[in-house]
N, C-alpha and C positions, 0 to 999 in steps of 0.2 A: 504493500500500500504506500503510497504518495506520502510523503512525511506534510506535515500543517506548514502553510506558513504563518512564519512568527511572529505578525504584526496582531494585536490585542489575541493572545493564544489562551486568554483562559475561556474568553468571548467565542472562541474558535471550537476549542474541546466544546461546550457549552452548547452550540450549535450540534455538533455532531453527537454527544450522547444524547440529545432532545429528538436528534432526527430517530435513533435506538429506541427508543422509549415507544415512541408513538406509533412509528410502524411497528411494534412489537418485537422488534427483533430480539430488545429487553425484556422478558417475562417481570409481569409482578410478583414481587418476590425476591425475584434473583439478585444477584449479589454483583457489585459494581466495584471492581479490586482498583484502585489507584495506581499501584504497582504496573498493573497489565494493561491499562487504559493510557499511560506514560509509554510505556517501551512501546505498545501497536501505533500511536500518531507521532512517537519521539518527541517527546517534550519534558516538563519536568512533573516530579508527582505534586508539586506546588500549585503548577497549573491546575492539574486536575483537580485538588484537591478546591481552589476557588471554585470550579466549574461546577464543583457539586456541591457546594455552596448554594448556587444562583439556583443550580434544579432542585435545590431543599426548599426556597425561599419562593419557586413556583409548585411545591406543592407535587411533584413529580418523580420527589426520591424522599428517604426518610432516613436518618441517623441514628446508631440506638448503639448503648456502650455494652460492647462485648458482639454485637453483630457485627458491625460498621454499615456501610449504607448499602441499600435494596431499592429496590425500582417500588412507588408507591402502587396500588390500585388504582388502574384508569379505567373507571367505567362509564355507561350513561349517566350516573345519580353524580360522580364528580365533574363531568362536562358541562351537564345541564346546571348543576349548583353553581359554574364561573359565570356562565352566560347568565344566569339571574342577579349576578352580584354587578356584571356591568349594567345591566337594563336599569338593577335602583338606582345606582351610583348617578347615571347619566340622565337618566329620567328626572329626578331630583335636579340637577343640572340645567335642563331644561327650563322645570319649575319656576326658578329665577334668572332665566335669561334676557336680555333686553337690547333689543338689534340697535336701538338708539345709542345706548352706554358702551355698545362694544362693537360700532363699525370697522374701528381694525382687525377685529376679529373674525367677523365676517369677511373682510376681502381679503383676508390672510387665507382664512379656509379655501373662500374661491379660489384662490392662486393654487393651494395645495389639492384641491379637488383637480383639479387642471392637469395637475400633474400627474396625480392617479391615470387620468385619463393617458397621457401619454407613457406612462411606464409600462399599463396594458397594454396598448399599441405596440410597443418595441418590447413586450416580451421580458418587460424588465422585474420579476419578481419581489426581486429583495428590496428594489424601491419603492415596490406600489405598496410592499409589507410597512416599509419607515414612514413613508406619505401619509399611509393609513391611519397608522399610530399618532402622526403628527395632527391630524384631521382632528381627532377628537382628543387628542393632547389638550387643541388649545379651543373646545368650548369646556373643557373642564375647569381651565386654569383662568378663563371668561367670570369666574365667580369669586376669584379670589377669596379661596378659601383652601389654605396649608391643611387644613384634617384632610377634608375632602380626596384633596389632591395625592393625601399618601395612600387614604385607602384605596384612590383610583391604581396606585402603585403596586400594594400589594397583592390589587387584586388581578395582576398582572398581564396587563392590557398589550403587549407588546409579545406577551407569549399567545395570548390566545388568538389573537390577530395575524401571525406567523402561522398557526395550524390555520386557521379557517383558511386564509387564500393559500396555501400548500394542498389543500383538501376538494379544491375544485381545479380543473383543466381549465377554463374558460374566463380567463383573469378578466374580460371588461367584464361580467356581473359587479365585479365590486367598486368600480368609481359610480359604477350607473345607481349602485343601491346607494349613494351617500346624495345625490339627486335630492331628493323630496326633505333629507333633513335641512339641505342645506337652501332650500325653499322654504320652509315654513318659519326658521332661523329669522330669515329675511323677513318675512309676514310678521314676523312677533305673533306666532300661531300657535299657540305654547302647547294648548289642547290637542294640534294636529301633529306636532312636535313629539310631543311627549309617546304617541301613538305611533308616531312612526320609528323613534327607537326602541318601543320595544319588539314592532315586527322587524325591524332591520336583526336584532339579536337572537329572536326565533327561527328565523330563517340561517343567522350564522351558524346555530345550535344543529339542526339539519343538518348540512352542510358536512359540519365535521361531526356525525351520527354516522353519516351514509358513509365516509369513509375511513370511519373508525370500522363499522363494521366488516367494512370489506376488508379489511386490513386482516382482522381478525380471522375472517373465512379464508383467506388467502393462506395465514399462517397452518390452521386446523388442516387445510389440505396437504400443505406440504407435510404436516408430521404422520398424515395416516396414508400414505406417496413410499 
């Protein structure tokens, strides 16, 4: 295998044991050796050891003295509990938004919806992934409010936004789904607003359902293969 390169490598491993996890390659359960995770991408067990850090802090691996760390339970009841934690989060967000008070906000979004649009275009995953994040980054940070904003952190917005568009082939859906929020935004439609984040979330719950599962049936066949 290709060794990492070493520019932000703990961010790197981080990346690649997340991609482990989620297509199952990692069983829950299974044991994640630092040791063996260092020598197969050559890097340090330092790295690895921050990397598992960030996937403890998303909820995707678990620490325990005398075990060391195990890939968490990824089921439907964990998927669907993040997407409800972003819908209150943001929904509340909404609640007190005000296109008046926060016209850089809005043509900030614009700008970054825009871009969405062009990363789909060009095929550009990993930016439509940042753009995405950046998108509702800033109507969260729109209410200026530090609690808010950590719980928007840990409830890890930037991870779950990386699976959902990894989980669909068809990268415009997702500039086209941020349309109508960033519409009603505009209206000071808070009613239509608030409605349309939560179907924007049900639908990303979907999304990565349908290829969670497959993932799953995918793996079941290869072990009875």
């Amino acid at each position: 295998m290709a060794k990492i390169n070493k520019d932000k490598i703990s961010d790197r491993v981080c990346h690649y044991l997340r991609n482990k996890i989620l297509t199952l390659e990692y069983q829950p359960g299974e044991h994640i050796v630092e040791l063996k995770v260092a020598h197969e991408l050559g890097v340090s067990q330092a790295s690895v050891r921050e990397a598992l850090q960030m996937l403890e802090s998303m909820c995707l691996v678990k620490k325990e003295p005398y075990v060391g760390c195990t890939v968490q339970q990824f089921d439907a009841r964990r998927i669907r509990q993040a997407y409800e934690m972003r819908t209150m989060l943001e929904c509340y967000v909404a609640s007190r938004f005000s296109a008046a008070e926060n016209k850089h906000t809005v043509d900030e979004m614009e700008m970054m919806l825009k871009k969405m649009y062009e990363d789909a275009e060009n095929n550009e995953r990993e930016d439509l992934i940042k753009d995405d994040v950046r998108f509702h980054e800033l109507l969260v940070q729109s209410v200026d409010n530090p609690v808010l904003e950590k719980m928007w952190d840990v409830a890890c917005a930037q991870q779950w936004t990386y699976i959902t568009i990894n989980s669909k082939e068809d990268m415009s859906y997702f500039p086209a789904s941020h349309d109508k929020i960033l519409q009603y935004l505009k209206e000071d439609n808070i009613e239509a607003l608030q409605e349309e984040v939560r179907s924007h979330f049900v639908n990303s719950y979907y999304i990565v359902m349908e290829a969670f599962e497959d993932s799953k049936k995918k793996k079941e066949k290869k072990k009875a293969d």
